[in-house]
Structures are given as C-alpha cells and as structure tokens.
DRENKE-659206 format. One record per residue (C-alpha): residue in three letters; x, y, z. Coordinates in Angstrom, 3 decimals. Layout:
BEGIN
<pt "ALA", <X, Y, Z>>
...
//
This chain:
BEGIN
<pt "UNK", <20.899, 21.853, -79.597>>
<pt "UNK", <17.892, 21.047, -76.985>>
<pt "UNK", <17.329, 24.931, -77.411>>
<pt "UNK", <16.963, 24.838, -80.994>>
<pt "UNK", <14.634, 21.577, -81.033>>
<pt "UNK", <12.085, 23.596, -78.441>>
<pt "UNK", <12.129, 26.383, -80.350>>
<pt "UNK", <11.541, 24.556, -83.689>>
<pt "UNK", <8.447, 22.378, -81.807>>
<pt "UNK", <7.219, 25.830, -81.115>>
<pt "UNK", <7.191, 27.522, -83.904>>
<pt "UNK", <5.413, 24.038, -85.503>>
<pt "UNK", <2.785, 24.421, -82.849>>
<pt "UNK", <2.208, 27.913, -83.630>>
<pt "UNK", <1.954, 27.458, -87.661>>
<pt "UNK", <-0.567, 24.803, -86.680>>
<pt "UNK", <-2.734, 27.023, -84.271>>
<pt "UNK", <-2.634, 29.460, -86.898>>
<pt "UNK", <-3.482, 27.163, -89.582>>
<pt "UNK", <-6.552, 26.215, -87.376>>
<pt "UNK", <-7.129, 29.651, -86.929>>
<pt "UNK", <-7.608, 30.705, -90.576>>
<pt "UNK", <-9.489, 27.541, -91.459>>
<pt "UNK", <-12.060, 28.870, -88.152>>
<pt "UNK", <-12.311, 31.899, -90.164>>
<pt "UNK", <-12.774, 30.783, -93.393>>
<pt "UNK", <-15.579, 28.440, -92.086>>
<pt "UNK", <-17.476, 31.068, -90.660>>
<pt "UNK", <-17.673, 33.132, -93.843>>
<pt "UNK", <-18.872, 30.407, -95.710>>
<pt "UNK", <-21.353, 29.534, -93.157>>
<pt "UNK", <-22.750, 32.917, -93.187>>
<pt "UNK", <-22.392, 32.939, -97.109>>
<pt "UNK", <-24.526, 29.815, -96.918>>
<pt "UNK", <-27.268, 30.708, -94.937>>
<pt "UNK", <-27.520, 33.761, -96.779>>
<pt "UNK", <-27.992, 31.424, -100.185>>
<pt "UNK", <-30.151, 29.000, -98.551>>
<pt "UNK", <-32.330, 31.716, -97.169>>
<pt "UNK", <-33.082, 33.708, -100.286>>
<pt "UNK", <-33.553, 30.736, -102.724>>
<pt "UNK", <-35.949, 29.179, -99.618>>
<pt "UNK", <-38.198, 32.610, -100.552>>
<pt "UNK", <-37.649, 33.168, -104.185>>
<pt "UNK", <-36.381, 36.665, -103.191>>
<pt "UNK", <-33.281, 38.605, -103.814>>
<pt "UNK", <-32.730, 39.625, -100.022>>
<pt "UNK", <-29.260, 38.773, -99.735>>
<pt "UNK", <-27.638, 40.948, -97.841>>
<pt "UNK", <-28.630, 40.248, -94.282>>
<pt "UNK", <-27.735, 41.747, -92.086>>
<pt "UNK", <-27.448, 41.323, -88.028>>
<pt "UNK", <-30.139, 43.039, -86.102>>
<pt "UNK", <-29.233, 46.332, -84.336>>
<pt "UNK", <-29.712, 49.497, -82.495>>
<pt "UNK", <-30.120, 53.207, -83.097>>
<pt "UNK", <-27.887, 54.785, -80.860>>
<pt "UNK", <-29.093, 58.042, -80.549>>
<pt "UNK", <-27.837, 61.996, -79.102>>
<pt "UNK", <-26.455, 63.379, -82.261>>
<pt "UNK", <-29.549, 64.044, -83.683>>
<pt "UNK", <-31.510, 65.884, -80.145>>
<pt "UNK", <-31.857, 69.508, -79.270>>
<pt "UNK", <-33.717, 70.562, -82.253>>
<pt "UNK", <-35.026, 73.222, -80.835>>
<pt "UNK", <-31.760, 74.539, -80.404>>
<pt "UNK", <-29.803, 74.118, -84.129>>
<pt "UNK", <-26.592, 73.625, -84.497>>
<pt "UNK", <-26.448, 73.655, -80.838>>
<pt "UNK", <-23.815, 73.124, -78.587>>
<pt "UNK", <-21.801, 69.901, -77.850>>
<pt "UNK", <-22.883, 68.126, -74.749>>
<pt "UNK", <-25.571, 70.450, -73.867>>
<pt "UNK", <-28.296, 70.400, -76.742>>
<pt "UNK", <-26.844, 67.082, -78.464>>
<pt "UNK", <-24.178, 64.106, -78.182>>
<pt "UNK", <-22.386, 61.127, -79.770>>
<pt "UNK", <-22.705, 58.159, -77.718>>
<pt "UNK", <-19.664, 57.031, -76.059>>
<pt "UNK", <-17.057, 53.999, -75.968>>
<pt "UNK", <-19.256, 52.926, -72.747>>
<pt "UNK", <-22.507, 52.865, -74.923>>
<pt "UNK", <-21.155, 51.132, -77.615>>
<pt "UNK", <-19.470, 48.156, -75.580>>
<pt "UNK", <-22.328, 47.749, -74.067>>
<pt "UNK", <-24.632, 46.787, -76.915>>
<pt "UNK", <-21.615, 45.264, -78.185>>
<pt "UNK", <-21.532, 42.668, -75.648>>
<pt "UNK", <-25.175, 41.709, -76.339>>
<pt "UNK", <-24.481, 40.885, -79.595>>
<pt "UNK", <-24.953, 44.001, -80.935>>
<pt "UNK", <-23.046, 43.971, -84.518>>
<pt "UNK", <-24.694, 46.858, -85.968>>
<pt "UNK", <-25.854, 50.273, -84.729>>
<pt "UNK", <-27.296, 53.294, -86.745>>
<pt "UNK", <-26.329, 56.557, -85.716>>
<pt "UNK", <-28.670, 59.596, -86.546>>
<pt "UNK", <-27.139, 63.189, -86.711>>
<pt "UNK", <-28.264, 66.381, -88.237>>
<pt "UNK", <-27.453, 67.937, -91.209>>
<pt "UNK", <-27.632, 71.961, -89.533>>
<pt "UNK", <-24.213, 70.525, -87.779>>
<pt "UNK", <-22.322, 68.813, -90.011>>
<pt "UNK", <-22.887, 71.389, -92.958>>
<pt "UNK", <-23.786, 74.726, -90.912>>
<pt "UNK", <-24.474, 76.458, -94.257>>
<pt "UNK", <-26.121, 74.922, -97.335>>
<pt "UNK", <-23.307, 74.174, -100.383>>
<pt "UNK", <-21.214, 74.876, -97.611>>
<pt "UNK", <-17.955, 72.782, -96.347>>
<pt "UNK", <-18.585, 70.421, -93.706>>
<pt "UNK", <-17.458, 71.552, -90.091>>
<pt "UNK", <-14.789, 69.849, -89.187>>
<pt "UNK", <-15.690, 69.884, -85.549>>
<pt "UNK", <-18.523, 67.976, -86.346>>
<pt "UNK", <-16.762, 65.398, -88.322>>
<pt "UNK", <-14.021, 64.820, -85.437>>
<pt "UNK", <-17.361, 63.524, -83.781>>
<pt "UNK", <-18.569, 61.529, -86.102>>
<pt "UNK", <-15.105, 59.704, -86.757>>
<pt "UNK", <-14.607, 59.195, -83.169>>
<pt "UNK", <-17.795, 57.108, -82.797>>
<pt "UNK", <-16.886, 55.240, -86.287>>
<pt "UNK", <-13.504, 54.185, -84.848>>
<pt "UNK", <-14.813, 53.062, -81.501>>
<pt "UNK", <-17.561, 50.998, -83.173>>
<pt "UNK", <-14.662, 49.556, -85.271>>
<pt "UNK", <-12.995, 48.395, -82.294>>
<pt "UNK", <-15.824, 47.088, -80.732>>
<pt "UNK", <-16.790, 45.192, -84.099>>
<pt "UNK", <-19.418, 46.967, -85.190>>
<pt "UNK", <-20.848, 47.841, -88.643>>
<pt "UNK", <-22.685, 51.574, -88.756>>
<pt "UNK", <-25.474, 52.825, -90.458>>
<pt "UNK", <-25.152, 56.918, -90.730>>
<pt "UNK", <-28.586, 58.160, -90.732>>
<pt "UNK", <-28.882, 61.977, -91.881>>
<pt "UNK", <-32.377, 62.466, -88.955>>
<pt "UNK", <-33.611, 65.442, -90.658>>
<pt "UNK", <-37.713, 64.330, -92.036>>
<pt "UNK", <-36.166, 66.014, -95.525>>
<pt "UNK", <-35.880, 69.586, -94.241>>
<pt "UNK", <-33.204, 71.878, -92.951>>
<pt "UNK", <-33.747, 74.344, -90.484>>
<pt "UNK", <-32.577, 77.953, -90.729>>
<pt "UNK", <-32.949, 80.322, -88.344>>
<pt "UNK", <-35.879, 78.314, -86.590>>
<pt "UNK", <-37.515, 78.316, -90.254>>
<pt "UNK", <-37.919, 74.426, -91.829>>
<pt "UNK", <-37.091, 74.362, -95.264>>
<pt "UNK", <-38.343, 71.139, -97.232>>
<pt "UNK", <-35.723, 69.554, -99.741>>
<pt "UNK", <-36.506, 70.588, -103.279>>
<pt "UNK", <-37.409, 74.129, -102.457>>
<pt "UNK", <-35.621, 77.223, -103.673>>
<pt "UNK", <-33.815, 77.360, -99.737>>
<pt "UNK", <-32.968, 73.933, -100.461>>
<pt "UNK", <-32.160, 72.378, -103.793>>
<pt "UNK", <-32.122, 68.980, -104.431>>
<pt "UNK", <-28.562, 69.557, -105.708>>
<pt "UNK", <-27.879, 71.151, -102.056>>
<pt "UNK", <-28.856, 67.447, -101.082>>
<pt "UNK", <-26.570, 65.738, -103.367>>
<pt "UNK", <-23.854, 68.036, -102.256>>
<pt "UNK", <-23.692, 67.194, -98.944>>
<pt "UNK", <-24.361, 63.493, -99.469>>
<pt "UNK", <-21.395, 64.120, -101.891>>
<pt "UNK", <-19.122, 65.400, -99.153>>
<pt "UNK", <-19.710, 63.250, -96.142>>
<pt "UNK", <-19.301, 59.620, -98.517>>
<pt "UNK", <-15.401, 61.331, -99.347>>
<pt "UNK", <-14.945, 62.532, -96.119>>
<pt "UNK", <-15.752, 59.453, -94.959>>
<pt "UNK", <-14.700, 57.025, -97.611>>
<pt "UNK", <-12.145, 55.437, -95.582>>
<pt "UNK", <-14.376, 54.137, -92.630>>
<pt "UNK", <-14.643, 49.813, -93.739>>
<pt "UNK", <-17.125, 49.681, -91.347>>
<pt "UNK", <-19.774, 52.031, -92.378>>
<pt "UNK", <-22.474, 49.497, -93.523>>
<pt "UNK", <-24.745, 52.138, -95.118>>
<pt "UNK", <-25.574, 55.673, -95.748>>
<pt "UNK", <-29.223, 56.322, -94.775>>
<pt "UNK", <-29.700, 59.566, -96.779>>
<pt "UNK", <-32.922, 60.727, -95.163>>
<pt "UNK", <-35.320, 59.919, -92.023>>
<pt "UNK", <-38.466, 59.915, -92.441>>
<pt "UNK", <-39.572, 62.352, -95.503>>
<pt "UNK", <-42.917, 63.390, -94.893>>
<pt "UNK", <-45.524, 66.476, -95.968>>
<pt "UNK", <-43.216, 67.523, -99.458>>
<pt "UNK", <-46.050, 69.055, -100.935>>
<pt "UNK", <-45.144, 70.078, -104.446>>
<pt "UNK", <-41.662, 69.171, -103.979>>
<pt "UNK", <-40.404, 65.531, -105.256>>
<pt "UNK", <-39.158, 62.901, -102.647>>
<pt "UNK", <-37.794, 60.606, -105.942>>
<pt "UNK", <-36.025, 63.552, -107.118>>
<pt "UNK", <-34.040, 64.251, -103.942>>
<pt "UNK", <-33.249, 60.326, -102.853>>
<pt "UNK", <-31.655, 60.303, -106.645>>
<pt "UNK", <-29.827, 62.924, -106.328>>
<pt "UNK", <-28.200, 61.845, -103.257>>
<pt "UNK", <-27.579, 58.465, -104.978>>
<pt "UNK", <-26.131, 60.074, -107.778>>
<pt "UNK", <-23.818, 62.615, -105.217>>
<pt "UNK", <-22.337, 59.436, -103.198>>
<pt "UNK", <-21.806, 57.425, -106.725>>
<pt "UNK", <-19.702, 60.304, -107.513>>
<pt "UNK", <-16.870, 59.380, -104.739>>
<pt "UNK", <-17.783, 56.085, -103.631>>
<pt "UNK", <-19.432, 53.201, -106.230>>
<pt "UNK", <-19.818, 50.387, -103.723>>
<pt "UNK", <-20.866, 51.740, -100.300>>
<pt "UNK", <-25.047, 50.505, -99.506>>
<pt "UNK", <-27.307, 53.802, -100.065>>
<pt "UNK", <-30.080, 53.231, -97.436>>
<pt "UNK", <-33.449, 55.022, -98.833>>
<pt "UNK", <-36.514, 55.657, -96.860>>
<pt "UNK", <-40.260, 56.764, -98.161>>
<pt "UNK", <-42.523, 59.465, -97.813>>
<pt "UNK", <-45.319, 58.896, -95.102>>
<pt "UNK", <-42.570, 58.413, -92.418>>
<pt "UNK", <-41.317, 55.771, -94.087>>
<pt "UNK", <-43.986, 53.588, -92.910>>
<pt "UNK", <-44.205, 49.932, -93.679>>
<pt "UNK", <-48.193, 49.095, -93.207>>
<pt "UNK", <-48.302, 52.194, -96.150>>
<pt "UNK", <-44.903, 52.272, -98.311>>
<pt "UNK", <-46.616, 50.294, -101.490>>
<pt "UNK", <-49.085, 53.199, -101.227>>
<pt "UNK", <-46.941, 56.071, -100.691>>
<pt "UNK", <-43.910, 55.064, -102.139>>
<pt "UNK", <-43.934, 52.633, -104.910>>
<pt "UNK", <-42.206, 54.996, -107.337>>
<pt "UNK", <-39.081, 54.783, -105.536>>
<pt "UNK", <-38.326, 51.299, -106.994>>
<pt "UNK", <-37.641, 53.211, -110.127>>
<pt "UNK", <-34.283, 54.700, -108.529>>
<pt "UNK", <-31.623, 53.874, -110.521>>
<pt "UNK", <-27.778, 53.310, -109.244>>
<pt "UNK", <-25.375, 52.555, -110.988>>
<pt "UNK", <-24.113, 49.926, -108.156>>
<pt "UNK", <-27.222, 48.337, -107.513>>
<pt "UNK", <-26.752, 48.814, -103.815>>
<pt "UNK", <-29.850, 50.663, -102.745>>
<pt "UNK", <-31.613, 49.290, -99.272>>
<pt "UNK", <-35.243, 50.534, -99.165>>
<pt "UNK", <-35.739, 50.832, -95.022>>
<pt "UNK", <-39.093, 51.447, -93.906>>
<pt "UNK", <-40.561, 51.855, -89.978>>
<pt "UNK", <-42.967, 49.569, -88.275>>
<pt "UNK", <-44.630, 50.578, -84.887>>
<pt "UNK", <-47.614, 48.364, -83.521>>
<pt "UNK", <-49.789, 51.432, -82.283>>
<pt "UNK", <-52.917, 52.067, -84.041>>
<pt "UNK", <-51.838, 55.198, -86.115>>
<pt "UNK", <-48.017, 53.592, -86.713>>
<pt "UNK", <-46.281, 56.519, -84.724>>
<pt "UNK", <-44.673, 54.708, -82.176>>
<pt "UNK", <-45.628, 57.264, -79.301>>
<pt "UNK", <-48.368, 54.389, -78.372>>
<pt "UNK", <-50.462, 56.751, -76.701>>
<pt "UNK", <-53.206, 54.272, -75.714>>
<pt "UNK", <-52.366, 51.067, -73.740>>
<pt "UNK", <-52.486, 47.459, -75.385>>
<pt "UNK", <-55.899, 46.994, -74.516>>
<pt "UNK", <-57.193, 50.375, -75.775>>
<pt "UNK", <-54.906, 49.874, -78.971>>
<pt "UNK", <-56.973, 46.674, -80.495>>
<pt "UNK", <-53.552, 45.060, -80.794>>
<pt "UNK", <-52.876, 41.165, -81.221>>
<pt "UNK", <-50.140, 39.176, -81.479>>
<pt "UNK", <-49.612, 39.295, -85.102>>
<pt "UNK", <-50.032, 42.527, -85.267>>
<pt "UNK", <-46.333, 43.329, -86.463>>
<pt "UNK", <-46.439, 40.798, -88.789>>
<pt "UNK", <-49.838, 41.941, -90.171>>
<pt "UNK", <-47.998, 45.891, -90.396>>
<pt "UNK", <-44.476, 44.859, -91.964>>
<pt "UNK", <-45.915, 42.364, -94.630>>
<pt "UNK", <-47.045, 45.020, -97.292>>
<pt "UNK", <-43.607, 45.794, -97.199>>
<pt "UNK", <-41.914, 42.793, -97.633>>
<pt "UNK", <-44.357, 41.979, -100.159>>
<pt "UNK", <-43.536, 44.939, -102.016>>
<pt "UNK", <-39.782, 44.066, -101.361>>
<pt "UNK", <-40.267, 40.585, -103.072>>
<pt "UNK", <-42.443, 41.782, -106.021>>
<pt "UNK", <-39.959, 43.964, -107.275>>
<pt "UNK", <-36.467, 42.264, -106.392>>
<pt "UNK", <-35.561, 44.524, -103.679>>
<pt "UNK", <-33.361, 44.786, -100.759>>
<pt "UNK", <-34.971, 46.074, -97.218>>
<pt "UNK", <-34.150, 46.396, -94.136>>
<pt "UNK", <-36.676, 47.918, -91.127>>
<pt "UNK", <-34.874, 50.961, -89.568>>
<pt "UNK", <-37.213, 51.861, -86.545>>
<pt "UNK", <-39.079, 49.592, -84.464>>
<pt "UNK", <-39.908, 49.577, -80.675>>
<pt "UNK", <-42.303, 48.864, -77.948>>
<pt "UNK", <-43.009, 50.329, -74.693>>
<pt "UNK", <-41.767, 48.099, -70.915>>
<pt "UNK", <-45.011, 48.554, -69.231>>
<pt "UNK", <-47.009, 45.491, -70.492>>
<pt "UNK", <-45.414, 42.668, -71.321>>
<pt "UNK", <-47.874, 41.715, -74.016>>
<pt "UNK", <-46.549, 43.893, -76.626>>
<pt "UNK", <-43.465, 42.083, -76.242>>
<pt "UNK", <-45.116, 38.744, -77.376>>
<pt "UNK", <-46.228, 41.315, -80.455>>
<pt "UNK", <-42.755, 42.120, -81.038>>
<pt "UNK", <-41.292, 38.715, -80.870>>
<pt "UNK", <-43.704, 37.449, -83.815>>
<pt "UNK", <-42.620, 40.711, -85.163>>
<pt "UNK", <-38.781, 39.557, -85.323>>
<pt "UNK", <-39.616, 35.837, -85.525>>
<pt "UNK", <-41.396, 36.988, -89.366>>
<pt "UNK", <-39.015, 39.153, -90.372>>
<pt "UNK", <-35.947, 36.393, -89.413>>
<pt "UNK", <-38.037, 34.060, -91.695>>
<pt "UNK", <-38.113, 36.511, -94.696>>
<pt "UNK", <-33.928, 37.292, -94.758>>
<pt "UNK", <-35.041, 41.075, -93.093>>
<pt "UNK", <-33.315, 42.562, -90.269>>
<pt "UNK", <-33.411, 45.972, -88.411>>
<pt "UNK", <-32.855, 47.976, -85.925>>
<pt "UNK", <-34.684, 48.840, -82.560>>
<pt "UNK", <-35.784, 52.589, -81.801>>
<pt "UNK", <-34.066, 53.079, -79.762>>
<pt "UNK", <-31.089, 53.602, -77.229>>
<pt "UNK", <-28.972, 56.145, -75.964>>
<pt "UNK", <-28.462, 57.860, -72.428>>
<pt "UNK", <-30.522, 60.748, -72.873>>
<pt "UNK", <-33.547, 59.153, -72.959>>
<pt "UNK", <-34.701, 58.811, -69.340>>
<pt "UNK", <-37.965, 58.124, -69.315>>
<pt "UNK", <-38.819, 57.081, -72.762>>
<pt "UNK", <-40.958, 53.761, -72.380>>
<pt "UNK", <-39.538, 52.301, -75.322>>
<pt "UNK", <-35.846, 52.947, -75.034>>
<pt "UNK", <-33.932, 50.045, -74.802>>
<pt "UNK", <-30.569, 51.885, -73.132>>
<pt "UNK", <-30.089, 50.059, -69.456>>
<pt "UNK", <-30.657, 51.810, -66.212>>
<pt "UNK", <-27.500, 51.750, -63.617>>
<pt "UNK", <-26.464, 48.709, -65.595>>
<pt "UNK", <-29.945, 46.606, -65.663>>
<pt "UNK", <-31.107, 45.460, -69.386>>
<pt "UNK", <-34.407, 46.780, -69.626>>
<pt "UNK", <-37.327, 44.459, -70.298>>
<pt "UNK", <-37.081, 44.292, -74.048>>
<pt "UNK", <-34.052, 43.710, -73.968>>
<pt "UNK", <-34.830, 39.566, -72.973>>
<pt "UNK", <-36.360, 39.267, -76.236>>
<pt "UNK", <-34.863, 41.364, -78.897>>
<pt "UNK", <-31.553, 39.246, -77.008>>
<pt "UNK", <-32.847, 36.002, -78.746>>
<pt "UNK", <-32.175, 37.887, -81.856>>
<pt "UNK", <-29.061, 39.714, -81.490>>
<pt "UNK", <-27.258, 35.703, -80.094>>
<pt "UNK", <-29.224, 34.061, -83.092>>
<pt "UNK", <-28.123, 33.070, -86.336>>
<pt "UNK", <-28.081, 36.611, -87.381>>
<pt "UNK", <-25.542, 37.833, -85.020>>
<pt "UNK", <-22.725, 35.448, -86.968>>
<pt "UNK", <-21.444, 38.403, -88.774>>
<pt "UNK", <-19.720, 40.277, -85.805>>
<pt "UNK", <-16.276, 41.538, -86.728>>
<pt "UNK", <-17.056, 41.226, -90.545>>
<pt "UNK", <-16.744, 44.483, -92.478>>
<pt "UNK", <-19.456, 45.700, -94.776>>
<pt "UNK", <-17.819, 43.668, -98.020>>
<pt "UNK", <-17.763, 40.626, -96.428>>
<pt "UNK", <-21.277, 40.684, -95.801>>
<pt "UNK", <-21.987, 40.863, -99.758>>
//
C-alpha cells in the first residue's frame, strides 16, 4: 500500500514539473512573440521576423580555383566541434555558403548525392545543437566551367538553369525544420546585359514550386551592398511570391570602398564611430519605405585596432533598434590568418568576439531551439 502511495506522489510531482515545464515554454514564445510586436509597431515597419544574430560558417564554399574539388583538400563543411562552439555563445543561427559546381556538377543536371550527404550532415548537427541555418548558394551569380565563369542569364546559363537547381535543393531538402532560409545568390555583381530581377524570380518561382512557406533570402547587384542597394537595386522590391516570404539581405563593411578587405588602417580609412550606422541606414530606409523584410548577411571587422570595434558595436546597437539582425563574416577553421575571422585560436575567442557576445546573450538570442515557424 506504502508502495502504491509513493508511486502515486510521484507521478503527481512529475505531472506538476511537467505542467511547469510547458507553461516555461509557452511563456517564452509569447515573450518573443511580444517583443517582436512591440518592436515593429515602436518603428512603423513591417520587420517582424527577427531573427537572432549569427555566423557564416564557412569551407564549403573555398578552393575556387580548384571546382568541384575534392573533399577535405580544396573545400569543407564545418564540423560538430565548430558548430558547438558558436552554439555555446549563443549562437542560434549560422549561414552556410557552398557552391553550386558541387552540388549540381552539370547544369539541369541531378544533384550529387555526395554533396548532399554533406550538406545534411551539417543540417542535422546544427539541429542538435539548436540552430536555425541559412543555405547560401556563394557563387557572385556565375558558374564556372572548365575554369570559364559563366554569368546567370547567359546562353551557358539560363535563368531557368537557376530555377532548376533552386527547384531541386528546396525538395531535396524540404524536410530539414531548421533551415531558416534559402539565400539564392551571394553577391551578384558585373551582369552586364543579363537581368539580376529575372534570375532572383525565377529562383523564387523554382522553390514555390516544392516548398510555399520556406524564407527566400535575396541579395542585390553591387555586392549586395547596403550604403548602395536603393541605387542599385530598387527594382527588386517588385519580386513577387506568392508566400510573401522574401528577406532582402544586403552587406555592410566599414572600409572606405565597402569591400571588407580594409586595406588601409582606421586612421587612413576616415572612419568614425557611426560609421556603420551611417552605411546600413540607406538600407533600412529603403526596407521601411517599401514594407520589407531585411536582414544584413555579411559584416566584419579586423582584431588589430580596437577602435573599429566601438564602430561595430554602434553598428549592432542600430540595427538591434530597427528589428534587423545578421550575421558576422565570418568563421570557420580555414581561415588562419584572416584579420576579421571570428573562429577562436586553440580555444581563445578572438577579440570581436567580446562584443558581437553582447549580442548573441541579448534579447535577440531568446529564440534558441525554436524552429523556423515558430519564429513567424
């Protein structure tokens, strides 16, 4: 009898820990749901689908010279290792850039398979680490055959090429929750005769075709740069999906010509400490003006002054304020020596890594562990 009163107590302690549990949970969705709300009718601006600053986590996408390559010696997927990491710092999103010479090999062709076991891999381990992905096809709107770059629209490569394969990685894929976004294209730059509108709605139109809800990242001509994209790329707010899920994601560096290679140092560059701010706000102007969703996919700043890290902080600190996120350019083991990469050395954070922190523990980082449709 004593046995069966224990076990009944704890069975009532456990339907009460679990009734705390799921009352935890629904809290924090409606505290995210909130601030989302709050924050767009503070601005008068559609932005609501924030999301939690992030990381490009890069490999796929190197050894260009080199294409396809060959696994592990001109390119790789970041690892379980990489991905706790950045995790752990409150990491809740990361964008992964590949190429599209290795996961189609042949235009209209099938996707390799090889290439996709890749790809899946680093989906899953993301999804047990709790993080959302952003697939982001690195390829400037060109494809490379045999050491020849061929821009999208030309006769080597259709626009309906580019719907095709955007067609065939959202089905392959369809049953990943946590891919946040597809990023169709980094960086168009240079088309020439041939129509950046035309290919980004093709894509659209492709991924519609096999999945109606999934985010459809676009980025603009001129390198997708934010101090320019009202110039260069106010057409595009004329795409049309059927979903209403397009995320316009532009690139802000804070060297003079926007490249992010800051060649000269912070004194030669004329730089301030608004000077983010001052490059991303034709942006999100343009964002607001025409009811628009953004996010800024590439950002960065070199670890040898500590200055521009006061540039990037105001950077964040405006963005935060205007319901925009993004990610930072960029991490990933095979960087080395690259003076902005945020990946840590024999364990160490790097330096920016004790500011762009305040932003990944914020008040953006409450959506770890949500998938992409709680978030909407």
């Amino acid at each position: 009898m004593s046995y069966l009163i224990i076990r009944s107590l704890r069975v009532s302690h456990l339907c009460i820990a679990i009734k705390h549990k799921i009352k935890r949970t629904v809290m924090k969705h409606l505290i995210v749901i909130l601030a989302i709300i709050v924050l767009s009718l503070a601005k008068g601006f559609a932005q609501y689908n924030v999301l939690p600053f992030g990381v490009s986590l890069c490999g796929a996408e190197f050894g260009t010279e080199s294409l396809p390559g060959t696994y592990k010696v001109n390119y790789i997927y970041p690892d379980k290792t990489e991905i706790q990491y950045f995790a752990k710092k409150g990491v809740t999103v990361m964008q992964l850039p590949f190429r599209w010479e290795r996961i189609q090999k042949n235009i209209g062709g099938l996707l390799d398979p090889t290439e996709l076991t890749y790809m899946k891999r680093f989906l899953s381990d993301c999804a047990a680490s709790g993080v959302m992905v952003v697939l982001n096809m690195h390829n400037f709107a060109r494809y490379s055959m045999n050491n020849v770059e061929y821009i999208v629209g030309s006769p080597e490569v259709p626009v309906l090429a580019f719907r095709d394969v955007w067609k065939k990685i959202a089905f392959a894929l369809r049953g990943y929750e946590n891919i946040y976004a597809l990023d169709i294209m980094n960086e168009p730059h240079d088309m020439g005769q041939y129509s950046w509108f035309n290919a980004a709605q093709e894509a659209i139109n492709g991924i519609r075709e096999v999945n109606k809800n999934i985010y459809v990242m676009v980025e603009g001509e001129n390198y997708s740069n934010a101090p320019t994209w009202a110039d260069n790329n106010d057409a595009l707010k004329n795409l049309k999906d059927p979903s209403d899920n397009i995320i316009y994601n532009a690139h802000c560096y804070f060297d003079n010509d926007f490249s992010g290679k800051y060649a000269k140092n912070y004194d030669e560059s004329n730089i301030n400490p608004q000077t983010g701010v001052q490059y991303v706000t034709p942006f999100i102007n343009w964002l607001k003006a025409n009811g628009k969703k953004g996010f800024v996919g590439e950002f960065g700043v070199p670890k040898n002054d500590g200055r521009w890290l006061v540039v990037m902080d105001n950077f964040l600190q405006f963005l935060t304020a205007n319901g925009i996120s993004g990610s930072y350019w960029a991490a990933g083991p095979w960087w080395k020596n690259y003076p902005l990469s945020l990946h840590p050395i024999a364990g160490n954070d790097q330096p920016q890594m004790s500011v762009y922190g305040k932003y990944l523990q914020g008040t953006n980082a409450v959506a770890v562990n949500y998938t992409r449709s709680d978030l909407r």
